[in-house]
C-alpha positions as YAML, in Angstrom:
chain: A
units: angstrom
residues:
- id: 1
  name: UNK
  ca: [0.00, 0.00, 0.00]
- id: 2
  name: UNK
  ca: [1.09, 3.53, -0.95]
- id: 3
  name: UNK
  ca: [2.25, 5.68, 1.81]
- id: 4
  name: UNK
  ca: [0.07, 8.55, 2.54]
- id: 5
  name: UNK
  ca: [2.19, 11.13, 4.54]
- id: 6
  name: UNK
  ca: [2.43, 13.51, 1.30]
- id: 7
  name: UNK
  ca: [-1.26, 14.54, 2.98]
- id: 8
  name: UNK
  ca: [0.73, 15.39, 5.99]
- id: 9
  name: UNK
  ca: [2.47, 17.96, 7.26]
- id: 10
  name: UNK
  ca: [6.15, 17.16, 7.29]
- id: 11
  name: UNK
  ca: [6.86, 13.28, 7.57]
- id: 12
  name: UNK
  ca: [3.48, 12.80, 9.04]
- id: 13
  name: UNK
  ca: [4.91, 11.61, 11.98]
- id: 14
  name: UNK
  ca: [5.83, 14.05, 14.23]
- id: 15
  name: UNK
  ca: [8.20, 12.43, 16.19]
- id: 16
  name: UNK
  ca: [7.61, 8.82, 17.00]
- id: 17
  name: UNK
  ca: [10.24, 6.57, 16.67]
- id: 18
  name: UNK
  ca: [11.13, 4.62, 13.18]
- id: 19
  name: UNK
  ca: [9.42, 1.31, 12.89]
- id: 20
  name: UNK
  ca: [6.63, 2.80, 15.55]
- id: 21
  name: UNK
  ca: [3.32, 2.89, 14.75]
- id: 22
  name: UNK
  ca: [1.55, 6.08, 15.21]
- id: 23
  name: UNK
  ca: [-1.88, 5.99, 17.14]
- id: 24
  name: UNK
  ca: [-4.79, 8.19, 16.82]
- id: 25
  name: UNK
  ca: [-7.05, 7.78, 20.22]
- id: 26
  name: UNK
  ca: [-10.48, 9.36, 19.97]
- id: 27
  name: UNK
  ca: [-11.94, 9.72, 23.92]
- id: 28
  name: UNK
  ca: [-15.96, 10.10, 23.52]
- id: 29
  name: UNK
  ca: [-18.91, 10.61, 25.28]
- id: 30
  name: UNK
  ca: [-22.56, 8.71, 24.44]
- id: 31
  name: UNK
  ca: [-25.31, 11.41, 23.61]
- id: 32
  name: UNK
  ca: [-26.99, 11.32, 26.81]
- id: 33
  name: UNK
  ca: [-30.28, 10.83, 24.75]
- id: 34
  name: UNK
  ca: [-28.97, 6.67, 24.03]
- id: 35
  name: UNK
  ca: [-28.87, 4.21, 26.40]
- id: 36
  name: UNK
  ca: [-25.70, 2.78, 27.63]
- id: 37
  name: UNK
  ca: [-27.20, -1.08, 25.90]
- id: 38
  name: UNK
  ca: [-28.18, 1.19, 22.83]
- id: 39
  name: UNK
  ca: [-25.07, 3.09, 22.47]
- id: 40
  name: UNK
  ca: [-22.48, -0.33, 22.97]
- id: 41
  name: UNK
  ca: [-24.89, -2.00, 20.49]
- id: 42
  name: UNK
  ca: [-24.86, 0.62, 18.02]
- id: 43
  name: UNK
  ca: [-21.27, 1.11, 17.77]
- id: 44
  name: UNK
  ca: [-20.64, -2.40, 17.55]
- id: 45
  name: UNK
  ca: [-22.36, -3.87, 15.17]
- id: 46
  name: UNK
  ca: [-23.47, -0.98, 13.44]
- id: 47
  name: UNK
  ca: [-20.93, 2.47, 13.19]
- id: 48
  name: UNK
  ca: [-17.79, -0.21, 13.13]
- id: 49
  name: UNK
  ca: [-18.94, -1.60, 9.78]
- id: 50
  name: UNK
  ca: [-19.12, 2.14, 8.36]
- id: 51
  name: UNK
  ca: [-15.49, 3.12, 7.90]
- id: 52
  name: UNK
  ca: [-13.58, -0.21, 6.93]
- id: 53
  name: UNK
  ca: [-13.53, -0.39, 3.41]
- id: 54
  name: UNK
  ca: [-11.82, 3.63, 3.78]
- id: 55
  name: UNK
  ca: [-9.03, 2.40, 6.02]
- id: 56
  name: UNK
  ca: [-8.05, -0.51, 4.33]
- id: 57
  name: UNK
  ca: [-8.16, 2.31, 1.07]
- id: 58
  name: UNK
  ca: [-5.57, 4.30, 3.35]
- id: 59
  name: UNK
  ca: [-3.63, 1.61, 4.66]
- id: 60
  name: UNK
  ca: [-5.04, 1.67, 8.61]
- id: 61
  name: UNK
  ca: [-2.50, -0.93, 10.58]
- id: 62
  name: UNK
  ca: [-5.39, -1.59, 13.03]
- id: 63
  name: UNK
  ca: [-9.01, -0.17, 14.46]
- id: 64
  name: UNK
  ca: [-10.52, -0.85, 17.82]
- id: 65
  name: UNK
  ca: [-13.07, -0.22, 20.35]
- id: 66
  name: UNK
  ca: [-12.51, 0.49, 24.02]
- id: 67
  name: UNK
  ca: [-15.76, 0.44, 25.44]
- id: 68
  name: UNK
  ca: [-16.26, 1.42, 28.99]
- id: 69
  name: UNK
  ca: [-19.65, 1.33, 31.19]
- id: 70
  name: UNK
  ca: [-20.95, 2.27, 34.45]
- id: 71
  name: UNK
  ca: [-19.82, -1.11, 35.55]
- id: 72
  name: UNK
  ca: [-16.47, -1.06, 34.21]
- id: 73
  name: UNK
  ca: [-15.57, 1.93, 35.26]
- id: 74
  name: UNK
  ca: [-16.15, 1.05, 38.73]
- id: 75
  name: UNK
  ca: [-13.74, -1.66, 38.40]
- id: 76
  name: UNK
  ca: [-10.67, 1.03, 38.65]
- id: 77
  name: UNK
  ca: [-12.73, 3.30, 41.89]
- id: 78
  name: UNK
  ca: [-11.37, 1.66, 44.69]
- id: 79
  name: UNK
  ca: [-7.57, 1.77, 43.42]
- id: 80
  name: UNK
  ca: [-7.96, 5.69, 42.71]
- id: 81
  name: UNK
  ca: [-9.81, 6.18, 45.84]
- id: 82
  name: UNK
  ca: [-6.97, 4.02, 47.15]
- id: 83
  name: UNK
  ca: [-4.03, 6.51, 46.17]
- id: 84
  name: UNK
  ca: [-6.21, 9.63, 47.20]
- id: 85
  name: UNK
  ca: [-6.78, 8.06, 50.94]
- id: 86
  name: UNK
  ca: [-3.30, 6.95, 50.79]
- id: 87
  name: UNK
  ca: [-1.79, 10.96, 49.72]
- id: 88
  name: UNK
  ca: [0.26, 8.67, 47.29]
- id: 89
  name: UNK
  ca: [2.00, 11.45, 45.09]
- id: 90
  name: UNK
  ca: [0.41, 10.47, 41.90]
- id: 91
  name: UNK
  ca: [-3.19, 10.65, 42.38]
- id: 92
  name: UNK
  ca: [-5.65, 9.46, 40.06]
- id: 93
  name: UNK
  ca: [-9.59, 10.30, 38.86]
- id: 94
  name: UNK
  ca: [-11.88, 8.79, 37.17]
- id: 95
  name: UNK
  ca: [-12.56, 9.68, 33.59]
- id: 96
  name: UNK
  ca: [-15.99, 8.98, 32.67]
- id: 97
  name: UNK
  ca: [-15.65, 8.41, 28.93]
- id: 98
  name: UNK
  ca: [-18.29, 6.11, 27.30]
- id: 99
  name: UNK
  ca: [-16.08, 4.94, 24.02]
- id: 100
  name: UNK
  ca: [-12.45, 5.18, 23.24]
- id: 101
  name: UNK
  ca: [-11.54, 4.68, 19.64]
- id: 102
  name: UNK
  ca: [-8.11, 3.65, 18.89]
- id: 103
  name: UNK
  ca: [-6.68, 3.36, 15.23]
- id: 104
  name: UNK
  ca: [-3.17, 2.54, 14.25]
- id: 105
  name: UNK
  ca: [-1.69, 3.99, 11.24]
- id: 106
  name: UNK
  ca: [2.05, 4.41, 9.51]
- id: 107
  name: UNK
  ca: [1.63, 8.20, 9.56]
- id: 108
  name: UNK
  ca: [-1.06, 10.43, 9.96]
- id: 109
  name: UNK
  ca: [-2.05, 10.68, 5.99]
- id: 110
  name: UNK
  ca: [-3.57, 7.72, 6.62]
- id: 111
  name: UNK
  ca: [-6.21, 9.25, 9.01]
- id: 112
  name: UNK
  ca: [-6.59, 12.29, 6.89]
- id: 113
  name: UNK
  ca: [-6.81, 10.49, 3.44]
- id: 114
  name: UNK
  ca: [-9.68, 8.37, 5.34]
- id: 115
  name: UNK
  ca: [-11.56, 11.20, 6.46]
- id: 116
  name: UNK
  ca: [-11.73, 12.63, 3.36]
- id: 117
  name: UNK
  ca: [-13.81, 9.64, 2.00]
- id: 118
  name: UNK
  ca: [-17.38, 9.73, 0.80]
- id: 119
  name: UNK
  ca: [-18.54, 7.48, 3.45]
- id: 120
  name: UNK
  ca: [-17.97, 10.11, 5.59]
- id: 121
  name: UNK
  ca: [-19.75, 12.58, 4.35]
- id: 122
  name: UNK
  ca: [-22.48, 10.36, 3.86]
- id: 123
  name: UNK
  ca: [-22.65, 8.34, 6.58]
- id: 124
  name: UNK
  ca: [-20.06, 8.74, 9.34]
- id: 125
  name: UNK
  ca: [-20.47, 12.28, 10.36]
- id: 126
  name: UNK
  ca: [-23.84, 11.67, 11.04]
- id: 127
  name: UNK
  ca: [-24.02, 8.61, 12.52]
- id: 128
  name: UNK
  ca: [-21.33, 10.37, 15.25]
- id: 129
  name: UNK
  ca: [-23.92, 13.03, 15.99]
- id: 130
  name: UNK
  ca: [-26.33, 10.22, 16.60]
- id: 131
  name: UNK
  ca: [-24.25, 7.90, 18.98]
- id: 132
  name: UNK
  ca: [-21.76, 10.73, 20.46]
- id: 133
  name: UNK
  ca: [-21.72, 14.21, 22.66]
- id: 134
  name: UNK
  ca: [-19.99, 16.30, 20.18]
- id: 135
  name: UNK
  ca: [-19.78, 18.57, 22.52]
- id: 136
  name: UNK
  ca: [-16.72, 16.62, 24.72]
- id: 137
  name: UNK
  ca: [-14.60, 14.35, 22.40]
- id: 138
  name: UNK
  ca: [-11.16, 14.08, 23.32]
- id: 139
  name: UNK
  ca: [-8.44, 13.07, 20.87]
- id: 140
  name: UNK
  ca: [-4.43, 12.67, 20.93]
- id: 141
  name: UNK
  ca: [-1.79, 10.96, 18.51]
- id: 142
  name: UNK
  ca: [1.16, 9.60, 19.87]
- id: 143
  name: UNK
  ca: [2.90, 5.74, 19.47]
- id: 144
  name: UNK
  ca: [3.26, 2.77, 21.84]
- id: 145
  name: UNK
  ca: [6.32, 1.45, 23.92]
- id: 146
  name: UNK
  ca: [5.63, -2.53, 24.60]
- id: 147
  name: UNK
  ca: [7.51, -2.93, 28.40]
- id: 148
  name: UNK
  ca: [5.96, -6.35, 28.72]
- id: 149
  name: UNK
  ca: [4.06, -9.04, 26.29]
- id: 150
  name: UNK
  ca: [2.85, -12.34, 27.63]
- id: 151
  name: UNK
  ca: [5.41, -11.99, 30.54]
- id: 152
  name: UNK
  ca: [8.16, -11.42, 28.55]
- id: 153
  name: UNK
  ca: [9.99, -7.35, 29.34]
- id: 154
  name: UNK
  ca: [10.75, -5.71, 26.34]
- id: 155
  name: UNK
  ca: [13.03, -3.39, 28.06]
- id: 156
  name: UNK
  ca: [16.88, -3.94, 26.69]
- id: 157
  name: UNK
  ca: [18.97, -4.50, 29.09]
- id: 158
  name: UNK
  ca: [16.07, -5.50, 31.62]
- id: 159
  name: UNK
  ca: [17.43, -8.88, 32.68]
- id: 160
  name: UNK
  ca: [21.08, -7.41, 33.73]
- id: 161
  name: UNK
  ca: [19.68, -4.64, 35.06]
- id: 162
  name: UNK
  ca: [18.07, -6.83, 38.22]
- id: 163
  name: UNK
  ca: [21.41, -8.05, 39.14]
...
């Protein structure tokens, strides 16, 4: 597949590492007028079909959904609540975010190139004012560093390190 940085400003990579994938991370909020069942159900089986044939046009690495509810969320309470009683340094809160989206790309031409698509137009953008709040979406680009994969550190140098 074609690279699509020339859509990009500079390299279309900022400055992530070579061989790093970037990753664009959208953090959203449900309209308020959709259930929590309605909204999960919606974006799953019917918003992630939307854009697929676009990113495989533009060369997107990988696409996911991060969905949190209620009940998730409340997984992570008591260990923020935890560090807070505790005046640990690093304190933590909750986000309440409904949906994250995370898409993997080469550069960021891929993302733009994809957005620029008919399906979007036609489709996308409005099925996002359906199932999100507009009003709060989050995003950030950055890359992953892998410390540790099915028990196995990543870290060079790790293993003599201990000693």
């Amino acid at each position: 597949m074609a690279s699509t940085s020339e859509a990009a400003p500079g390299n279309g990579r900022g400055d992530a590492p070579a061989g790093k994938l970037l990753k664009y991370t959208s953090y959203l909020y449900r309209n308020p007028n959709l259930t929590e069942a309605e909204f999960h159900e919606h974006w799953r089986s019917k918003h992630a079909r939307l854009p697929i044939e676009a990113m495989r046009k533009h060369g997107i690495v990988k696409y996911s959904q991060y969905h949190c509810t209620r009940a998730t969320r409340e997984l992570a309470r008591p260990g923020c609540e935890g560090r807070k009683a505790g005046n640990r340094h690093v304190q933590f809160d909750m986000l309440e975010y409904d949906a994250i989206v995370q898409i993997w790309m080469r550069d960021i031409g891929a993302v733009q190139g994809m957005g620029g698509e008919q399906v979007f137009v036609d489709k996308i953008f409005a099925d996002e004012e359906y199932m999100f709040d507009s009003r709060r979406c989050h995003v950030l680009v950055g890359w992953e560093e892998d410390i540790l994969v099915d028990g196995e550190v990543l870290i060079p140098g790790y293993e003599a390190s201990k000693e």
